[in-house]
Phi, psi and omega in degrees: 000131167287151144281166172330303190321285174325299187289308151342307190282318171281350173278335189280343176305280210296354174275326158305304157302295185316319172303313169267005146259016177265326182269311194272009171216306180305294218286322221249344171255017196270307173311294204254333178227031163062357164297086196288008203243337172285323168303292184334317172281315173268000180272332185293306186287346147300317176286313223251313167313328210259340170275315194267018155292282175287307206285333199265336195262332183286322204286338151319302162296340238238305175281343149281347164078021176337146147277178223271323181268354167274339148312310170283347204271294176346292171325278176307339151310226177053307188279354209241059181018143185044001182295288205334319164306314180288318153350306162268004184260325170313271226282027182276319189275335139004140157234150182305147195260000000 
């Protein structure tokens, strides 16, 4: 069975990803080549990464036994382009409790 830990690290990967296509591929054809269904669509499937993100990350501190601010760091990563990666890459060596 994974742990949280585990699972946690690939939803925040595929949140990441999802994030630089949204800014850097949706956004740049919605502006320059009016196509609005991309954003809407890579906007949707980020927002659904992006709950399951945040849900894997409370459930994640509570069985890993973060403290309150690597928790908090964590969170705002999320938001920020490529944090996420450095996130998994942080949390590889971690072990699941």
């Amino acid at each position: 069975m994974k742990s949280t830990l585990s699972i946690f690290r690939k939803v925040a990967v595929a949140e990441g990803i999802s994030y630089l296509l949204l800014l850097f591929v949706a956004m740049p054809l919605k502006y320059l080549a009016h196509f609005d269904s991309a954003v809407k669509y890579t906007g949707w499937v980020h927002g659904i990464l992006f709950i399951a993100y945040v849900a894997l990350l409370i459930m994640t501190w509570q069985e890993q036994k973060w403290k309150f601010g690597k928790a908090i760091l964590i969170f705002f990563a999320s938001v920020l382009p490529f944090m996420p990666f450095v996130v998994d890459r942080k949390l590889k060596d971690e072990r699941p409790i």
